[in-house]
C-alpha angles and dihedrals in degrees: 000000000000121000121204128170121206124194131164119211144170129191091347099137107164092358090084091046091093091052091049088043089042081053109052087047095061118114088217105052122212118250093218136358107209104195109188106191120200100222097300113194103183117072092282088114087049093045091046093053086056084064097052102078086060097038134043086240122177115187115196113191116209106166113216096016126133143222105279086038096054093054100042077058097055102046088046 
């Protein structure tokens, strides 16, 4: 069975930082963590990249899109 975790975020910075946490600590790791952010401007994208060497993270950037487009986007 794969696991993949999708979450769509925008100017979330250390907010997401508990889910990612709450994520490397499973005892069943995800296979893959698809973030779609919607055009952050604050250091969300820089904060996302630390994460990247302890989970297989993609982060799609779609600026102006919203919740349910940045999902289908990231399930496509």
């Amino acid at each position: 069975m794969k696991i993949s975790v999708i979450a769509t975020i925008k100017n979330e910075g250390e907010a997401i930082r508990p889910l990612l946490d709450s994520l490397i600590q499973q005892t069943c790791f995800p296979d893959e963590v698809v973030i779609c952010d919607g055009g952050s401007t604050d250091d969300t994208l820089e904060f996302l990249e630390e994460y990247k060497q302890w989970l297989p993270l993609r982060v799609i950037v779609v600026p102006g899109s919203n919740i349910s487009q940045g999902r289908n986007r990231a399930i496509a």
